[in-house]
DOMI-621396 format. One record per residue (C-alpha): x, y, z. Coordinates in steps of 0.001 Angstrom, whole numbers, plus 500000, padded with zeros to 6 digits. Layout:
! residues N
XYZ...
***
This chain:
! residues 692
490717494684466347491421495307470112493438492875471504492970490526475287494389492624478333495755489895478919498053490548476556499251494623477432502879493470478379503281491783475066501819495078473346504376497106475580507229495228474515505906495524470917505199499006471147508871499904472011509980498449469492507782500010467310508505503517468682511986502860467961512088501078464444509003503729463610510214506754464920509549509225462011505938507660461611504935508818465124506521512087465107504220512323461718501427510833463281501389512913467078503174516673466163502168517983469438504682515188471282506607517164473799509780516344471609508983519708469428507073522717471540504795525074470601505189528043472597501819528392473926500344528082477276497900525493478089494778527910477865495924529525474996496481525827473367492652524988474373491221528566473179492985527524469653490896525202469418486960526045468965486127521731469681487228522705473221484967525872474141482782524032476321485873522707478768487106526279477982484004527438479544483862525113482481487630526427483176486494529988483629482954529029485827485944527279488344488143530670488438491240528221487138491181529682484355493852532054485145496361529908486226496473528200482761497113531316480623500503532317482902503155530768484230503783527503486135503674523844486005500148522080484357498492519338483180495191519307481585492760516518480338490676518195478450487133516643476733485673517981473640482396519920473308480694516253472146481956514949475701481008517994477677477397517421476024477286514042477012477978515080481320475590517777480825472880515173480041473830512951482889473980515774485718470629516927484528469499512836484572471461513035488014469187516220489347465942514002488132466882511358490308467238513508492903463896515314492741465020518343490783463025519564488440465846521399486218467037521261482104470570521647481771471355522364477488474877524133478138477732523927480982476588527490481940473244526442483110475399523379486139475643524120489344479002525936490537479770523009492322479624520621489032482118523305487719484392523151489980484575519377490744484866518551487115487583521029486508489918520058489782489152516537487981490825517443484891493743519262486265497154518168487861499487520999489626502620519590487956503834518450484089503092514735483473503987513901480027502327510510478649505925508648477980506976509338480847504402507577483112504127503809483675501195501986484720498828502300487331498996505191488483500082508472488032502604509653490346500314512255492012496631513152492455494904515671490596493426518551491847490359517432493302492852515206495255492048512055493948494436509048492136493998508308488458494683505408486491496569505018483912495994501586481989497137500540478297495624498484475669496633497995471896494914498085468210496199496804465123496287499021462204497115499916459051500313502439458329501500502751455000501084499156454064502672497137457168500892496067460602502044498495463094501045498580466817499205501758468466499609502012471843496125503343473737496187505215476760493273505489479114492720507500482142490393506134484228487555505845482057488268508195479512490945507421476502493580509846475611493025510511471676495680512862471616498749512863473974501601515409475351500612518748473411503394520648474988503281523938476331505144526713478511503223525993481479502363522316481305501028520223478647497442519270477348495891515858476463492850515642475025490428512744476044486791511232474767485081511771477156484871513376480621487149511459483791484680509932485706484094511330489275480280509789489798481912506671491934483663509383494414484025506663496948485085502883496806482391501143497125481061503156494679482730501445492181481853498005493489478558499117493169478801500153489519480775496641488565478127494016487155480298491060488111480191492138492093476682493028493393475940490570496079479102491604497616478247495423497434474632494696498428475963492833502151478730496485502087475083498464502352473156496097504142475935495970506892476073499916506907479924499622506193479288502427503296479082504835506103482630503668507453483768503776503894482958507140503501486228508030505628488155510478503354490321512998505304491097514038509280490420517877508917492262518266512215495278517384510843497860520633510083501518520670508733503595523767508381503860524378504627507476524628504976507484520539505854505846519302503182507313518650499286507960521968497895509184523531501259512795523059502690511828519829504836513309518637507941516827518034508233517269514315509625520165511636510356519847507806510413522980505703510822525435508489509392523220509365506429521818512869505710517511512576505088515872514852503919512305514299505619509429515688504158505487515610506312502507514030504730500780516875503530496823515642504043495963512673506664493839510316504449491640507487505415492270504666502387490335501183502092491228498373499782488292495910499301489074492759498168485975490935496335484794487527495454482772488139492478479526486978492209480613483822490490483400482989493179480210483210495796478094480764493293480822477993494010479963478224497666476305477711496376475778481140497380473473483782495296471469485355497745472257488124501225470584485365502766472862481971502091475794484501502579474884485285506359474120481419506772477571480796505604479160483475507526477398481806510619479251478825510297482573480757510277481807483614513392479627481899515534480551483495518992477092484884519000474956482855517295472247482537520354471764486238520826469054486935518389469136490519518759472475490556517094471823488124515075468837489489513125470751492981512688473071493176510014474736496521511132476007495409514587479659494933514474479158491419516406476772489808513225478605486903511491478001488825508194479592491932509389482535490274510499482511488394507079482523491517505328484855493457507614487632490546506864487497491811503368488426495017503922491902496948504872492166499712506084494813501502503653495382501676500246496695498409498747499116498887495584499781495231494515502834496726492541504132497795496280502538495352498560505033492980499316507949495242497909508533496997494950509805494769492051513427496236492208513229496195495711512430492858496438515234491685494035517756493509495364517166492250499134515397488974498736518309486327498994516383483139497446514915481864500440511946482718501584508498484625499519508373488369500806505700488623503201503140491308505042501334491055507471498392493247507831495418493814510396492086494121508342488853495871509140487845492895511508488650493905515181491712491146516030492330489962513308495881489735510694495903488576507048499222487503505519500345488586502423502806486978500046504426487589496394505400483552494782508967484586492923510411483449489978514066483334490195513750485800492499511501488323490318508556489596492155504785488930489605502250490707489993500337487938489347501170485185491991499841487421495104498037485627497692496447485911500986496656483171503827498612480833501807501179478508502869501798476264499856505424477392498554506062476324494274510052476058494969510948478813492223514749477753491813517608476559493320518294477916496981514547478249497812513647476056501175509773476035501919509132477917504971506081476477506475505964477872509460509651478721510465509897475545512505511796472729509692509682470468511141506251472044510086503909469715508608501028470999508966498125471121506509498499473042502824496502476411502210496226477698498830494860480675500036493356483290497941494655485038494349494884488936494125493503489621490398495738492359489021493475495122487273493975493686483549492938490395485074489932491806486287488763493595483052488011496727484644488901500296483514488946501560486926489308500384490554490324503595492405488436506166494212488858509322496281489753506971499218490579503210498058490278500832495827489437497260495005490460494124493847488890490771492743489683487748494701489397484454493572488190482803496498486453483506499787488617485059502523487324483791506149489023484544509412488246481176510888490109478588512808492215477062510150493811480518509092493752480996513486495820478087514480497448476551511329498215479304508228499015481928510919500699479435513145504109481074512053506642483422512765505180486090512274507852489472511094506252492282510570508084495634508955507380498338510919506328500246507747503162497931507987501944498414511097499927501992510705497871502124508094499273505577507296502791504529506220500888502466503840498471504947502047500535508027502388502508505707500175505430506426502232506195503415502577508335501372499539508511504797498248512378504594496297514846506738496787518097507065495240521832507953496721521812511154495504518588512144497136518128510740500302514478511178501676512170510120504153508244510572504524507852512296508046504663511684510513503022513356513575501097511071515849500364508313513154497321505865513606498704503199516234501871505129517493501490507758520592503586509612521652503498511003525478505810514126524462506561515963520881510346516097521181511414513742518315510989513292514654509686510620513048509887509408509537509783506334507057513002506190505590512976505312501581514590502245500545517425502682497443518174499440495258521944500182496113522395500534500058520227499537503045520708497529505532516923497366506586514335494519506359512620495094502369514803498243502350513114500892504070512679501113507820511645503863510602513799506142512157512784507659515125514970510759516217515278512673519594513655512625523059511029510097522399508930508611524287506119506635522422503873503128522010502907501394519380499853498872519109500855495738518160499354493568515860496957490722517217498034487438517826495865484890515583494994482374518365496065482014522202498762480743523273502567481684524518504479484066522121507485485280522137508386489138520958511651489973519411512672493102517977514607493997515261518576495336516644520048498026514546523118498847516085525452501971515241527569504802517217524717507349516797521910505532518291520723505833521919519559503790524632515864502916525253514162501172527766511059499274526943507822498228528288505326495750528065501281496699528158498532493745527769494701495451528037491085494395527205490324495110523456489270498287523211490457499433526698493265502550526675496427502853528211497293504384531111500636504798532512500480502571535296499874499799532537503167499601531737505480496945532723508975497395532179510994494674529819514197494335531133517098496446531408518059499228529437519143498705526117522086500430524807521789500478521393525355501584520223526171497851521521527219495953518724526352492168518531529989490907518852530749492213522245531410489801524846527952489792526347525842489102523322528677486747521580528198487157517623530695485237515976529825484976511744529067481837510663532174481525508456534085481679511346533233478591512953532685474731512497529187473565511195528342472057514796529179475519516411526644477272514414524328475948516335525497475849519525526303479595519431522609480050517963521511478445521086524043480086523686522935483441521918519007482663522987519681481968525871520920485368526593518034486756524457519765486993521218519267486220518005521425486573514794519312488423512192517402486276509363519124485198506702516178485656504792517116488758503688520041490749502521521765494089502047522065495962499369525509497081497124528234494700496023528811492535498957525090491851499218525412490267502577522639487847504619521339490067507785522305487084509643526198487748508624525977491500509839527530492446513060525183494980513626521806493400512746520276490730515176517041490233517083516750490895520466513755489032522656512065491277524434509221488669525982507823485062526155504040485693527034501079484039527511498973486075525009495356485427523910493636486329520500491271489098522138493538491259524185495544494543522947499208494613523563501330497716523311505027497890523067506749501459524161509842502854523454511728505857525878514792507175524909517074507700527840520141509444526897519533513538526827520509514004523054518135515475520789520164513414517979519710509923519380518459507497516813516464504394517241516212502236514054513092500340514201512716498050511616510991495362511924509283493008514900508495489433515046505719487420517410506359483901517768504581480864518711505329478279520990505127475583518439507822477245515975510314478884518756510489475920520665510921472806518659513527473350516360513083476964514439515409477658511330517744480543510675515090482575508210
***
């Protein structure tokens, strides 16, 4: 009988050592396995096989036909004839609905259009054998540019005798009955049924899931399907040559040869995060109607204009606003989200919870993000948003609070992430998103304003356009041998006033970095750019502090300071400058900064250099955090990692502030490594804030 999903680790685990100890039984049981080869091509593998003629068929309507009978690199899910029959039946049911009056009895009589979606569904342009991929995802999208899913789940059966354990694969919704039938040009494996492509967009699938249709009824009734429907920016163009495949773009960052290859296709991602319809029932909410009365309570700046008030689609009703905080604007990974597993155990140094923040779908407005460790190893399972209650995992571990030791303000749970096999669902991922249960309501209201996100708040630099995120370029691991980088023109919140630089999202290695969570940007040339910064949760005076990366190769940039009504946009005159010029090939110990390592000095002088250093706008970096390799050292004991304060400003919750960046010196190799930034309240940076 099918086992919990619940229980898919336990079956992986089992299954290796079943593959292992049972090795001649599944070489007996799946001859096609990639470990012996057939010496056909992928078509010629599907016209063996008269079960297939149907896919065959829907192959040669698309014109891909060809490229499976010659040369190259392929994968192909391919259905049977019984599962072909089956999507004929529900595109002619699909024409009905629409008004058509048509009988489809064969794959010849669909649309071209059917043909060709269904076969770019089935078809990656590179070999993906089955043992070779780990869950949830497969490394790259298929032809019809979309991710798939890859999920596991286990049987019990009977083999010769003795209880063995049979590993199922699924892909999407479709299960793969027969795996990695090699070939010269790719491999095949066959599946039950056709990959669903009905749900092409992400609330599609919300809509389809039984357990979440109040929330996908307030996504329609708030017109947010029609801002979901955001897929790709067609005016977006990259030289072939750029992108993986061509030769790249030659880059260096701190002495280090990148390779730096451009995002190929601009994509627009969402990641919804739902309270299913039972988390609303606890609220004593079942109805569109008690959900708008409760989001009233929350967003109530214009509850006494009734014309906004009694339409749901205007970006200023309380239950848009409700909905749009439970939305982002990229494509979430929780495998990635606060650091990949390897990643965050190789940097994390025991004392603090990685952390994200993130701006959401709701003008001015930030979620935080954390992974709860377990002696240091990052679970999937203890992900939550706008939580500041800390389980000490281990020995080492301080609780965090705020960053001020003497936080005591009130406890937040927060909100749980459900991981997909705690959800129960198949599928979560679209052409442009996905979703994910919560297990409680998320609210932007004053409590998360002026107490959960009453903090120091660091944010990688990886996090703040939602294109580093979704292009999945950033966390994206790289290794020593092949040092790479994920390169961007003009991303979403970073302008540039000139086009003489490079910029790219360096990949983080589990063996050297000396970046916050590993990877970092590196900016190259004669730049001269802003970035939007994240919104400050409530009003009040912040201070903004910059990561300092020094090293021989950088340059020296001068930066400037922009504040602006929301929605307003910059002009030149806006900006203020910040200071003097800052020479970035300055490391911390000269005279003028004063770095001295902690090991160096008594226990009272730690502090009193910490203090001398602030005053001159310096800060040792966190020791949060540390490097990679052997020595694995705290940021805070590197001589060429600090903070630098760039302001202390009154700044208030609806305003847009803008941080820019001009390189000075006239070298077309001048680096600038910007890693991470940090906004700071009064209440934290003046009382008595601790070294994280």
């Amino acid at each position: 009988m099918r086992k919990s999903r619940t229980l898919v680790l336990c079956s992986l685990i089992a299954f290796a050592l079943a593959s292992f100890s049972l090795s001649s039984c599944w070489e007996e049981q799946h001859p096609g396995t990639y470990y012996t080869f057939t010496g056909q091509t992928v078509g010629s593998a599907l016209s063996s096989k008269p079960e297939y003629s149907e896919f065959v068929r829907i192959l040669e309507r698309s014109g891909l036909w060809t490229t499976l009978v010659t040369y190259g690199d392929n994968t192909c899910f391919a259905p049977d004839n019984a599962a072909m029959a089956d999507y004929v039946k529900e595109r002619e049911a699909f024409a009905h609905k629409l008004g058509k009056d048509v009988t489809y009895t064969c794959v010849d009589d669909l649309p071209k259009e059917d043909c060709d979606t269904l076969a770019w569904t089935h078809l990656l342009d590179y070999t993906c054998f089955m043992e070779d991929i780990t869950p949830p995802y497969l490394p790259k999208v298929n032809l019809n540019d979309r991710i798939l899913q890859i999920s596991f789940d286990s049987t019990i059966v009977e083999q010769l005798g003795d209880s063995a354990v049979e590993l199922q694969r699924w892909i999407n919704n479709a299960k793969i009955t027969f795996k990695d039938d090699s070939c010269e040009n790719g491999v095949v494996h066959y599946v039950d049924r056709c990959i669903n492509f009905r749900g092409n967009y992400v609330f599609d699938l919300v809509d389809k899931d039984p357990k979440t249709k109040l929330f996908s009824q307030g996504l329609k009734e708030c017109g947010l399907q029609r801002v979901l429907s955001e897929w790709y920016d067609l005016s977006y163009k990259i030289g072939d040559d750029s992108i993986e495949g061509g030769t790249g773009v030659a880059l260096k960052s701190a002495g280090n040869n990148y390779t730096v290859f451009y995002w190929k296709k601009k994509q627009t991602n969402y990641t919804l995060l739902v309270p299913t319809d039972a988390v609303f029932a606890r609220y004593g909410i079942t109805t569109l109607e008690e959900m708008f009365n409760y989001a009233k309570t929350i967003y109530t700046d214009y509850n006494d204009v009734d014309s906004i008030l009694n339409n749901y689609r205007n970006p200023n009703n309380p239950l848009y606003k409700f909905m749009s905080y439970h939305i982002l604007p990229f494509f979430l990974n929780t495998s990635t989200i606060n650091g990949r597993g390897d990643i965050v155990e190789t940097y994390n140094a025991k004392v603090t919870y990685p952390e994200d923040y993130f701006e959401t779908l709701l003008p001015k407005s930030l979620m935080r993000i954390c992974s709860k460790l377990n002696n240091n190893t990052r679970d999937e399972k203890n992900i939550y948003i706008n939580s500041n209650i800390y389980q000490v995992p281990g020995p080492g571990i301080k609780e965090p609070g705020n960053g001020s030791l003497a936080f005591n303000g009130p406890k937040v749970r927060g909100a749980k992430i459900l991981t997909r096999e705690e959800m129960g669902v198949k599928e979560n991922v679209s052409y442009n998103g996905n979703y994910y249960y919560v297990d409680d309501i998320l609210v932007y209201d004053q409590n998360v304003r002026e107490n959960v996100l009453d903090r120091r708040i660091r944010i990688d630099c990886t996090t703040i356009s939602p294109d580093f995120i979704t292009s999945g370029g950033r966390q994206k691991l790289g290794n020593d041998n092949n040092k790479i980088g994920t390169g961007f023109k003009d991303p979403k919140n970073f302008v540039s006033y000139n086009a003489g630089y490079t910029l790219s999202v360096r990949a983080p290695t589990v063996s050297s970095s000396y970046a916050y969570e590993g990877d970092g940007i590196d900016i190259e040339g004669q730049f001269d750019m802003y970035v939007k910064l994240p919104p400050v949760p409530h009003s009040g005076t912040w201070q903004l502090r910059l990561s300092y990366r020094s090293n021989d190769l950088c340059g020296i940039i001068q930066t400037y300071f922009a504040a602006l009504p929301y929605g307003q946009e910059v002009q030149r005159t806006d900006w203020k400058p910040l200071g003097l010029p800052i020479d970035l090939r300055v490391k911390l110990t000269d005279p003028v900064i004063g770095w001295i390592k902690d090991s160096e000095l008594e226990d009272d002088a730690i502090e009193a250099l910490d203090k001398s250093m602030k005053n001159r706008g310096w800060m040792k970096g966190s020791d949060a955090q540390q490097t990679a390799g052997s020595e694995h050292k705290l940021h805070r004991n590197v001589d060429t990692m600090g903070r630098l304060i760039l302001a202390t400003e009154y700044m208030t919750s609806n305003t847009d502030y803008y941080i820019r960046f001009k390189q000075l010196l006239s070298d077309n190799k001048a680096e600038f490594l910007f890693d991470y930034i940090e906004l700071v309240p009064k209440s934290v940076y003046d009382v008595d804030e601790d070294k994280h």
